[in-house]
N, C-alpha and C positions, 0 to 999 in steps of 0.2 A: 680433752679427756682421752685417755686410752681405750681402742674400741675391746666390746667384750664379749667373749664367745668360749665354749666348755671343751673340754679337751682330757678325752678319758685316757690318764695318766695311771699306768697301775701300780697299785700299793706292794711297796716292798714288803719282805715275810714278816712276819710278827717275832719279836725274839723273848728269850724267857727269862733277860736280863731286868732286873727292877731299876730306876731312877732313884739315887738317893739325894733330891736336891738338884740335881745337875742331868744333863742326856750325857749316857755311859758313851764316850768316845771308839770305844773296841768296837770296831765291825764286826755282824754278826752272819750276816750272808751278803758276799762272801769273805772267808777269811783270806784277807788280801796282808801282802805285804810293801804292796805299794807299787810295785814294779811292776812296768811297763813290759808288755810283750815283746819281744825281740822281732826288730825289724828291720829292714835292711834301708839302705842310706839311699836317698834319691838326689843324683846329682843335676838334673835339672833345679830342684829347689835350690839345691844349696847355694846355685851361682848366683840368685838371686840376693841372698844375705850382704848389708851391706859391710865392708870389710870390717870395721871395726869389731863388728857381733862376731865375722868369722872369725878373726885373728885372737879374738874373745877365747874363743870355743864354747860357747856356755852361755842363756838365757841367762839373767837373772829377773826373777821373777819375785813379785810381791800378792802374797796370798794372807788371809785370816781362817785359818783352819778349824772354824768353829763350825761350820755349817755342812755337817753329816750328813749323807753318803759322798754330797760334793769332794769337798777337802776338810780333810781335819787331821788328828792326831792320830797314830797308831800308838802301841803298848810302850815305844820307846820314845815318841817323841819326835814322831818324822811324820813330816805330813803324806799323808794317803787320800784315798779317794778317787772315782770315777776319773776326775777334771785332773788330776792329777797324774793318773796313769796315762791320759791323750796328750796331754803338755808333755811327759816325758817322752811318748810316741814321736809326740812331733817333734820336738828336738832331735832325737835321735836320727831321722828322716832327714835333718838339716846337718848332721855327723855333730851337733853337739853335745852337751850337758845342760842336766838344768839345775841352777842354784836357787834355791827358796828362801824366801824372806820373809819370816812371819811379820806382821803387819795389822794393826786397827783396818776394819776394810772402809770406814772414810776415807783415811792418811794413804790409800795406796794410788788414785788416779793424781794427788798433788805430789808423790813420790816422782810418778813417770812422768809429768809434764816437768819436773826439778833435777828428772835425768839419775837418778837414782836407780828405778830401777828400767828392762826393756820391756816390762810390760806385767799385767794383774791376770791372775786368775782366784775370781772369789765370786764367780756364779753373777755377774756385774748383764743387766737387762741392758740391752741396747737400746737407747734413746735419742731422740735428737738432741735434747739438752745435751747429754753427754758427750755426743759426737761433737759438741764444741769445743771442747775441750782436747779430746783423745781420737784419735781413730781405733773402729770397733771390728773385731774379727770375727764372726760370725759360725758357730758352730754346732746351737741345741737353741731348744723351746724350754720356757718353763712355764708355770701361772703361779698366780697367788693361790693358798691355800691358808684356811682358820685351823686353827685346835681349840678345844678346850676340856676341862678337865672330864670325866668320863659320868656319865649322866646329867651333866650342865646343858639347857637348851641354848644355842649361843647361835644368831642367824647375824651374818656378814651385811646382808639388806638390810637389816634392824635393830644395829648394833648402840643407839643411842644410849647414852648413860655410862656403859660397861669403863673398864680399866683392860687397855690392851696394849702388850705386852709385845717391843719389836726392836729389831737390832737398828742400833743408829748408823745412819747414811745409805740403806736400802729404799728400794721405791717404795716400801711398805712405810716406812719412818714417814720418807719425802715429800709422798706422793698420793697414795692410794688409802692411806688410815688418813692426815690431813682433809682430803675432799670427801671421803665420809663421813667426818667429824663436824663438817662446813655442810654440809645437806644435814645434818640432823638442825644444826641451830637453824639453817635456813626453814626447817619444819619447825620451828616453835618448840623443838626437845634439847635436851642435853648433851654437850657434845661427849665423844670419845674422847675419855684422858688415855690418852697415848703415854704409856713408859717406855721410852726407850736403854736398851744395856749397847753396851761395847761387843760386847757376843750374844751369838745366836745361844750358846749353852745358858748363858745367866737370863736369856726373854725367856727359853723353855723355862727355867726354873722359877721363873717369878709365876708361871701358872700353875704347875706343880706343889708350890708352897703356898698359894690361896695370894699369893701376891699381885697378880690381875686374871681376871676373868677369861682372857683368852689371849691366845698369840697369832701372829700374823708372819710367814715366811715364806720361801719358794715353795711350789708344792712338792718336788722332789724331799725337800728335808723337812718340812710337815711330816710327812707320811712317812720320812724314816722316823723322826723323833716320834711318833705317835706307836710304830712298830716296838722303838727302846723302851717305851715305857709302862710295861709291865702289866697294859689295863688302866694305865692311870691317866690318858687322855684318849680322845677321839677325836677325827676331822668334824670340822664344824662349817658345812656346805660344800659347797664344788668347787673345784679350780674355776679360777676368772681371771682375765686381763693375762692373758698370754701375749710372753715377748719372747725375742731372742735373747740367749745369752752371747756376748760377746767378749774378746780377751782386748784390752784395752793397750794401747800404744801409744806411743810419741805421734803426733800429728806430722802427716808427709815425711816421717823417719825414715821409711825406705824397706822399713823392715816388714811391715805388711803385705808385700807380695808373698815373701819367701814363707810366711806362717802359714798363709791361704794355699800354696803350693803344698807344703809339706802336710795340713790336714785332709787337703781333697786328696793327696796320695792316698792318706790312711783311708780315708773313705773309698777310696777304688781298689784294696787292697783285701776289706774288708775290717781290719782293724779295729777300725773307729768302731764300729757296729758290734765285734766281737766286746769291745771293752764295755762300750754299755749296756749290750746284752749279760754277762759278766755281773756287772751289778745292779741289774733289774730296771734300766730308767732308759731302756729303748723306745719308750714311746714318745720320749722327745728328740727321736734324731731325725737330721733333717737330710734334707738330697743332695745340698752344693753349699759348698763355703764361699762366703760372700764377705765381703765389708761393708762395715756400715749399714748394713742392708734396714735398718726400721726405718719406718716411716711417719711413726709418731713421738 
């Protein structure tokens, strides 16, 4: 099991946007257009890159841009977002581009190990499981966080019976709703029926529409969707089971130095810090870019 411990993560603004159905994709603080602050090139990272990426010029990257403030869609159709604005940092840092691939966020870690794309950014928990898979670049904290609909009592400890609503192939899907669901029947109660959607927009809106009881997401994009919706949901308990988030790659690809170089630039530069201060989710930054760094 993942160990578990609270971590006061603060709630983005409240916006005066209503939900109709769906979480409104328009960011509302700030109004971002996705772009990355201007930075200057660090050529120690860059030597790092192995030629092909260089010769490249340009990440190609595999993202699901459902999962607001993270990544998701602006007014036109380009993905935006915190994770979005440091992947283009970083790149940049590396003298690249970055090409985005929208992508199901199951289908993106079978993408990079089939060489498709150089690597995922979709808010992806660092795990050992997964480090079998990928190598993981280590850059934020997140936790789990509940919602439910706004005067619903809905406890995460005592969720036996309920209909909970979460995107499929997340630890929440995986991982963390599953061993819930398996303590309540191991209690002689009813387990969590777990709905899982394809996106994070259609799990918020299955609570929204009276379609499950509650949803389960990072707690960054809880507390945004909770902010989008107009009064029509609230968190339901505290963040728990804090991991890191990691950007996933080819195992032993080569390209792992050079990402971890050019994020600890931004991080010694200030950057990194400014972008998530920028849009309110600094309380998940960490001190040193690592890989692989979990431990569970």
């Amino acid at each position: 099991m993942k160990s578990i411990r609270l971590v006061p993560i603060a709630l983005l603004a409240s916006a005066a946007l209503l939900l109709t159905g769906c979480v409104n994709n328009a960011p509302t603080t700030p109004a971002s257009s996705g772009t990355a602050p201007a930075v200057a090139k660090d050529d120690a990272a860059a030597k790092l890159l192995p030629k092909d990426v260089a010769s490249a010029g340009k990440l190609v990257i595999g993202t699901d841009a459902t999962y607001a403030p993270n990544e998701f869609k602006d007014a036109d159709g380009n993905p935006t977002g915190w994770e979005i604005e440091l992947a283009d940092a970083m790149a940049a840092k590396l003298g690249l581009t970055t090409d985005y691939q929208i992508a199901k966020f199951d289908n993106i870690i079978p993408s990079i190990t089939g060489g498709k794309y150089d690597m995922g950014l979709s808010s992806f928990f660092d795990t050992k499981e997964r480090q079998q898979q990928v190598d993981m670049i280590d850059y934020y904290t997140a936790g789990i966080q509940w919602a439910a609909p706004a005067g619903k009592t809905v406890d995460p400890e005592s969720a036996c019976g309920i209909k909970l609503a979460v995107q499929n192939g997340t630890t929440e899907q995986l991982d963390d709703g599953p061993a819930k669901s398996a303590a309540c029947v191991a209690a002689g109660k009813e387990p969590i029926s777990l709905l899982g959607y394809d996106t994070q927009d259609d799990a918020t809106a299955a609570v929204t529409l009276g379609r499950a009881d509650a949803m389960s997401a990072d707690s960054p994009v809880t507390q945004y969707a909770v902010a989008q919706s107009g009064g029509k949901l609230e968190t339901a308990g505290d963040v728990y089971s804090v991991f890191l988030y990691g950007m996933p790659i080819a195992k032993d690809s080569g390209l792992g130095e050079a990402l971890q170089a050019a994020l600890q630039s931004l991080m010694d530069d200030g950057t990194y810090k400014d972008i998530l201060s920028k849009w309110g989710v600094e309380q998940g930054a960490i001190d040193k870019i690592d890989i692989n760094g979990a431990t569970e």
